[in-house]
C-alpha angles and dihedrals in degrees: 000000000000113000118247121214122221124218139223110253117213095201112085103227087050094058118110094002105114097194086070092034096056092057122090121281110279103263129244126224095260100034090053089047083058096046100046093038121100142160130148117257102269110223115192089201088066089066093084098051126121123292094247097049095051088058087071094046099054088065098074084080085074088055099051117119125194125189105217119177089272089057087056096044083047093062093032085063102044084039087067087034098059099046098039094056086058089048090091092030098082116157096194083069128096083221101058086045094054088052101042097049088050100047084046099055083043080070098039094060083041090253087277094155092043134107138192102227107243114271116244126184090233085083083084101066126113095253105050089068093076128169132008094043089139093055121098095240109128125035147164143228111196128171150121106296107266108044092102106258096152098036099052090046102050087045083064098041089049088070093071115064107236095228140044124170112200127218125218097310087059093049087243099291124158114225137214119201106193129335118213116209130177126205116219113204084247086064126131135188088256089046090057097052086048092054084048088052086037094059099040086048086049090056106031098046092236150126100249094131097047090042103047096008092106140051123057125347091238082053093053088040087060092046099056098052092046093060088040080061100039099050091032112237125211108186136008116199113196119192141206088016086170087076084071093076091072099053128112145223086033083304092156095043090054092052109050090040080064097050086056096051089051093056091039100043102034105020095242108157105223117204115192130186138195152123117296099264070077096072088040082063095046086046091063093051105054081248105112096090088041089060088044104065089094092060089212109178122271114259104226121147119275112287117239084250129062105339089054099045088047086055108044089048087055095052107025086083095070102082120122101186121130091248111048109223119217124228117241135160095268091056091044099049090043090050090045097042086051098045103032094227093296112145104211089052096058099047088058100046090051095050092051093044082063097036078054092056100041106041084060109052097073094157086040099227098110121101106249102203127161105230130181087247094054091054098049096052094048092055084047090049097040101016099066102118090052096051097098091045088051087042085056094038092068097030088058091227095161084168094053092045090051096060097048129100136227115306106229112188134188110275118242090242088056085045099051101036095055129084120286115256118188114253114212118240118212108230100198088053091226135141105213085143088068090056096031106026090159094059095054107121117178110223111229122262120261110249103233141197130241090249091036132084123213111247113213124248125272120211118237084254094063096052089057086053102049085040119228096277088070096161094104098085084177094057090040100055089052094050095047085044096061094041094068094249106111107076105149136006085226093060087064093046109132111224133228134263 
């Protein structure tokens, strides 16, 4: 067992109490921004490797991480969670012993006697939820999948180990820092309290689940609360909380009535994160200002100023293509305006631009340039299930956003392992789908031969342009070129069968 080291606390409530000592120093600004941060060394000479070889480069854009204000007000917030919840949870105390010798003979009979009291929707009222409401204990992430509200929250929580067992000066408890569940829309109330065992068991190294994983759900209930006391648990995540909406028999009332209990019986801060049909749950239950007292940041997607400019620097320098593209404000507007300032999104449509350009330029003579045109039909191509949340997102339609599920999206191995189909490039680099979604129309894909390659359609413009007689290529292309229509030599790339 390694020896932890408990530091002095310089906030009163937090002296003498080794559950909070034996957690990491409280961060600074500027130490938090070092420890969340993370990119991959970028090396130019790799820019001349192999195709092959670049296809696995390119994938260290979907690992960048960039700490933003919100990223620092996160931690700032589970930081005071996490202690405060310790701060009535002191083992040098005759009244955390009484408790903790009788909840652990509870789980030493197997709890048989006991009972989980029934679970009524009054516990809602305002005064059941009596003292401490000042306290940060609950709190709540909600956001649109893919702004990074998991992973931002488990790279914070990464920073405290999840489990400290404590020597004679902690009386030999096991400690555990902080638990992370996730509830899956086939949940049950049963379900929940076995991903609880299953995470202390993960950590432990115990048999929590085999051993209290059966019987009645009151049973379970009490057992969890019981372990959460015992080992002393300082924070539960629990994750995808707008699952809870589809389950049965006042599954989720009984669930989050117990998430409350845990927090008001045994001091244990929740944090629970979701989309914002979420909200819309905690709404309906009177819960939304109870998950509020930690004031954690709201999880929008970035905004077009500074958040967005901090990003796309960040990630713009992962590009692996043989002609570096600068960044400049057309390609971050397209890429935001594509992407609506989700960063998820924008990783990946940045990683299949490049995947675009490599994969073909097999003789590697070919410009590979990153263009405005080639992003945004890329987000049209990979981006489709996501359309209508983007649609909402600049339109502001908060309502809209509330009522929709999940956004699953194909996976970029499912991407990339299946066959190649041509994505059509859009010669004239506009976005006339943003204004008129409705009028968009796809034109049909050319039927090719096997020793042909599909040439991609002109609009009737462009035929007045070039004139009827268009076998002059020389003649076209000047024509086409002072009229503002060549951008790039990628855009008139012709794609594979």
């Amino acid at each position: 067992m390694i020896p932890i080291e408990y530091l002095e606390q310089e906030v009163p409530e937090y002296k003498g109490n080794v559950f909070i000592e034996a957690l990491p120093q409280i961060l600074g600004k500027d130490q938090f921004s070092q420890k969340f941060s993370y990119s991959l060394p970028f090396d130019a000479t790799l820019r001349s490797a192999s195709n092959e070889v670049r296809g696995h480069l390119i994938l260290s854009a979907l690992s960048l991480k960039v700490a933003l204000p919100r990223h620092w007000d996160l931690e700032r917030g589970i930081s005071r969670m996490l202690r405060k919840g310790y701060v009535p949870r002191r083992p040098d105390t005759p009244e955390y012993w009484r408790k903790f010798r009788a909840k652990l003979a509870a789980l030493k009979e197997d709890l048989k006697k006991w009972k989980f009291p029934e679970f009524k929707r009054e516990i809602f009222s305002e005064t059941w939820n009596t003292g401490n409401l000042d306290s940060p204990y609950d709190g709540s992430l909600l956001g649109i999948p893919g702004t990074g509200k998991t992973i931002s929250t488990l790279r914070d929580l990464s920073q405290y180990p999840q489990v400290r067992e404590h020597g004679e000066r902690g009386f030999n408890i096991r400690q555990v820092v902080w638990l992370y569940i996730e509830m899956t829309s086939l949940a049950s109330t049963g379900d929940f309290c076995k991903s609880v065992f299953r995470a202390f068991d993960e950590v432990l190294e115990t048999s929590y689940e085999l051993r209290f994983g059966r019987g009645s759900v009151d049973d379970m209930l009490g057992h969890v609360i019981n372990l959460s006391f015992v080992h002393a648990l300082g924070l539960l995540v629990v994750d995808e909380v707008q699952n809870l909406t589809v389950l049965k028999s006042r599954g989720a009332e009984a669930i989050l009535g117990f998430l409350l209990r845990l927090t008001n019986i045994i001091q244990v801060p929740v944090l629970v994160l979701g989309t914002y049909k979420a909200q819309k749950l905690l709404q309906e239950f009177r819960l939304l200002r109870r998950f509020d007292r930690a004031q954690l940041p709201k999880w929008h997607p970035l905004d077009s100023g500074r958040e967005w400019d901090i990003h796309v620097q960040k990630l713009w320098p992962c590009q692996f293509t043989l002609t570096p593209t600068v960044l400049g404000p057309e390609l971050s507007a397209r890429l935001f305006d594509e992407c609506q300032g989700i960063p998820d999104y924008a990783a990946r449509v940045y990683f299949l631009a490049q995947d675009w350009l490599i994969s073909r330029n097999d003789n590697r003579k070919g410009p590979e340039i990153i263009t405005p045109g080639l992003l945004s039909s890329v987000a049209r191509e990979y981006l489709g299930p996501a359309r209508e949340v983007l649609q909402a997102i600049k339109r502001r339609d908060w309502e809209l956003l509330e009522k929709l599920e999940d956004v699953k999206l194909q996976s970029l191995s499912e991407i990339l392992l299946k066959k190649r189909e041509p994505v059509e490039i859009i010669l004239n680099d506009t976005t006339e789908e943003d204004k008129h979604p409705q009028s968009k129309t796809r034109a049909k894909k050319t039927q090719t031969s096997s020793t042909q390659k599909a040439a991609p359609t002109i609009p009737c413009k462009l035929v007045e342009i070039v004139g009827k007689d268009n076998s002059d290529a020389e003649k076209a292309y000047a024509a086409l070129s002072k009229a503002g229509y060549i951008k790039s030599g990628i855009e008139f790339w012709a794609s594979p069968k």
